[in-house]
N, C-alpha and C positions, 0 to 999 in steps of 0.2 A: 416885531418878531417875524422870523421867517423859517418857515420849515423845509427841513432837508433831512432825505431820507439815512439814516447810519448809512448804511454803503456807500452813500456818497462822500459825507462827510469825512469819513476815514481818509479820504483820497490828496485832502485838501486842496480842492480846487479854488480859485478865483472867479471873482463874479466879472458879469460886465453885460452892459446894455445893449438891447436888438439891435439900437441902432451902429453896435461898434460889430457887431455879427460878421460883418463881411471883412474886417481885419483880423479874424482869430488867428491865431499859430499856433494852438494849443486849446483840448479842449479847455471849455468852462461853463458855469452855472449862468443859464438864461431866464430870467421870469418875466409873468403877465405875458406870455405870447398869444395871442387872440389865432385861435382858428378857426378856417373860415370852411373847410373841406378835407377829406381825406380818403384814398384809393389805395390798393393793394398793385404790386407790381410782382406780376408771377407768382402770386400766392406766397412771397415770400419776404416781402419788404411792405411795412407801412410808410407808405406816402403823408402827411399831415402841412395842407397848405396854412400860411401865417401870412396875417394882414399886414404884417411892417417887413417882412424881409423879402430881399429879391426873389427867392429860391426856396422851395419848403424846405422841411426836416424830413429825415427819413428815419425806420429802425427797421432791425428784421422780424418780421413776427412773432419769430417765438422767444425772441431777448424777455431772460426773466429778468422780472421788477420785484423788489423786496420791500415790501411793506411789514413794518414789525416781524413776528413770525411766520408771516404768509408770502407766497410767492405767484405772484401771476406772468402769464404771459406779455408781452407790450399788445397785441390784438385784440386781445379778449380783455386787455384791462381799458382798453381804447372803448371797445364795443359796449361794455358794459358801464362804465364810467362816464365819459366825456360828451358832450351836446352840443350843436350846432352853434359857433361862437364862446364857446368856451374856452378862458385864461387856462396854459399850459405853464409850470415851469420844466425846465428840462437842461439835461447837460449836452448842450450842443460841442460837434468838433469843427473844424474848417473846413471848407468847401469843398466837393468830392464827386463827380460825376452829376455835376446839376444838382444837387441837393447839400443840405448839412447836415452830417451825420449826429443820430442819438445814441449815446449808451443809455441813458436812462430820461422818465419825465414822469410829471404826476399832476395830480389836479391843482389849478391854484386855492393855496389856502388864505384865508382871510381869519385874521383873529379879533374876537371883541373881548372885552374884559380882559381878568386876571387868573393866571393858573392858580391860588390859591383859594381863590373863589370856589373850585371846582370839586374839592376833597381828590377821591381814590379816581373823580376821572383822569384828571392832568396827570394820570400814570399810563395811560394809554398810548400809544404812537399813533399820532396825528394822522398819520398817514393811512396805515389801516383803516382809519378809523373814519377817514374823508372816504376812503374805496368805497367802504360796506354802504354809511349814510348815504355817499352820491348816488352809488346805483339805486337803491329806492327812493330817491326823489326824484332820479330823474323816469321812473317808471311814473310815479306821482303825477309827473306834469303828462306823461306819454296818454295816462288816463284822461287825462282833465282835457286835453285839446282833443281826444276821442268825443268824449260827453259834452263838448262844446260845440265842433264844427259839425258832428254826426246827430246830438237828440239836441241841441239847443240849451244845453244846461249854462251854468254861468258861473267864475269866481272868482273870489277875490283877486287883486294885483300882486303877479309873480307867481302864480299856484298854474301856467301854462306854458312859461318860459323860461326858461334857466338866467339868475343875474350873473352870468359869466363865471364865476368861483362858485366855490365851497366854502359858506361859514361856521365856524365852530365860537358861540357864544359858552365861555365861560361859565357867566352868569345866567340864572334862567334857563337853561341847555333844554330841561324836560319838555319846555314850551314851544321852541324852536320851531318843530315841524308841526303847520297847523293839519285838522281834518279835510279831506275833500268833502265840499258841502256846497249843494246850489245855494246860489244867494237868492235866487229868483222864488224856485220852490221848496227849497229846502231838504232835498232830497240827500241822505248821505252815503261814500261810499268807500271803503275801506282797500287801500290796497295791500296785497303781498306783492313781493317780488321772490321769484324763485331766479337762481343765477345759473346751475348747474343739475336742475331738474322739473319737472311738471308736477308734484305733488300740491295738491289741493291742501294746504296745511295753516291752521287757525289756531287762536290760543285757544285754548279751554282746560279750565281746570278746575277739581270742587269747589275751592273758595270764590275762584273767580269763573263761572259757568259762561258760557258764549251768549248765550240767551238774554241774560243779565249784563253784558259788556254791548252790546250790538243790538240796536233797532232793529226788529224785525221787518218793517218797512227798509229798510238798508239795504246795501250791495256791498258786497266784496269781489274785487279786481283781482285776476291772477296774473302777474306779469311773468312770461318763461321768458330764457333766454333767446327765442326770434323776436322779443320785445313786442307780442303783441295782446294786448288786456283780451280776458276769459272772464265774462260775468256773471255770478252766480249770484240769485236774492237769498238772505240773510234767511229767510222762513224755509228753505230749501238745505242750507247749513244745519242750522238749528233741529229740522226735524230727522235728519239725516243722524246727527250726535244722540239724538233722542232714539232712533231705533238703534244704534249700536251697531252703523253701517258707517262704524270709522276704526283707525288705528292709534292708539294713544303712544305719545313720548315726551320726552323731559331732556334737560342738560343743566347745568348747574345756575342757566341765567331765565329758559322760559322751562312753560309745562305746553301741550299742544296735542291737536289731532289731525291728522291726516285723513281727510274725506274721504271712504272708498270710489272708485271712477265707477260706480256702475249708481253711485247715489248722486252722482253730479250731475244736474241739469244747467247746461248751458243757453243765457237769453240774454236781448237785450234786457237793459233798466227802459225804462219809458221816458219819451220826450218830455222835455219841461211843460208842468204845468203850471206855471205860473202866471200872474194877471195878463203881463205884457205880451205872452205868449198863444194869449186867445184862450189860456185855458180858464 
């Protein structure tokens, strides 16, 4: 199974492999391109170097990308999406001023299991759906190599580095994305990603109260869009919901509150304290 976005599809393009890249005469559909780097040229082109071809890919920044009914930029979907060695597919054209040109690309997707395993999910577009997940995982791992190289925390394999794609498990899917949790001390920490603002915003709702969902020993991570974690301890959330120094909202899939910024204290979490750690 291989995913391509409608827009593309419509087109009916041909595939073909990196390694034929250098004979295109028309565009076509390229996947698994391993990237290795990427730079802007005049604020107006993304550059994206690729481990098997002579010459990177290029697009222009603001080339939108159609994912389901969403539309992003090609920068901001780079920026927010894609990690250091991460599989691209993408519709390359023939060679053009040093580079190969993009209309379009997206994260590579990897499928496990079967779409009927999945009920009303496998109604979703893949692709949307790879955007939204990747970007909070890859905040996920942005935390986790903070609380590793910076207090000494420690986790499991894969929870610091991206395995190159994006998988979508069929089966199982709820399980997929584990908790960030030391394995040393045990310490856990909840991330958001915010993509398109700073709002301090956590679930809470009467049935499900934040208190009751969240160790108050715990952290919650605020990832904004300059991709840098904001930590806040869970008893600092918690008492803040309790005096009613928050903003409550809803939409048809969560319930949630928006921390006021004058109830957020921002700190580290504390070094591992666990055995090996002296502590």
């Amino acid at each position: 199974m291989e995913y391509t976005p409608r827009s593309v599809l419509g087109k009916g393009l041909p595939e073909a492999l990196a390694v034929d890249v250098g004979n295109l005469v028309s565009p076509a559909i390229v996947r698994r391109l391993r990237t290795t780097h990427a730079w802007t040229r005049q604020r107006k082109l993304l550059v994206i170097g690729i481990e098997s071809l002579s010459a990177p890919v290029a697009i222009p920044c603001g080339r939108e990308l159609v994912f389901g009914n969403e539309t992003i930029a090609a920068r901001e979907y780079f920026r927010r999406v894609i990690e250091r060695g991460d599989m691209i597919d993408a519709v390359i054209s023939p060679a053009r001023d040093a580079v190969f040109p993009m209309t379009c690309f997206w994260v590579r997707i990897e499928f496990v299991g079967e779409p009927r395993d999945a009920g009303n999910y496998s109604k979703k577009d893949d692709g949307l759906f790879a955007m939204r997940a990747k970007a909070g995982e890859k905040a996920e791992r942005v935390v986790a190599r903070h609380l590793r190289d910076n207090l000494q925390h420690r986790f499991t394999a894969g929870m610091c580095d991206s395995p190159g794609f994006f998988e979508i498990r069929y089966a199982g899917k709820k399980t997929r994305r584990p908790d960030r949790k030391c394995t040393t001390c045990g310490l856990t920490f909840e991330v958001k990603k915010r993509n398109k603002d700073e709002k301090f915003r956590v679930s809470h709702s009467a049935l499900r109260p934040f208190s009751t969902e969240n160790a108050l020993d715990g952290w919650h991570a605020f990832v904004f869009p300059d991709m840098k974690p904001r930590f806040v301890a869970n008893a600092v959330i918690a008492q803040a919901i309790e005096a009613g120094r928050c903003e409550p909202g809803y939409d048809e899939y969560d319930v949630w509150v928006d921390i006021n910024d004058d109830a957020i204290a921002l700190s580290e979490p504390p070094r591992c304290s666990g055995p090996d750690q002296g502590g």
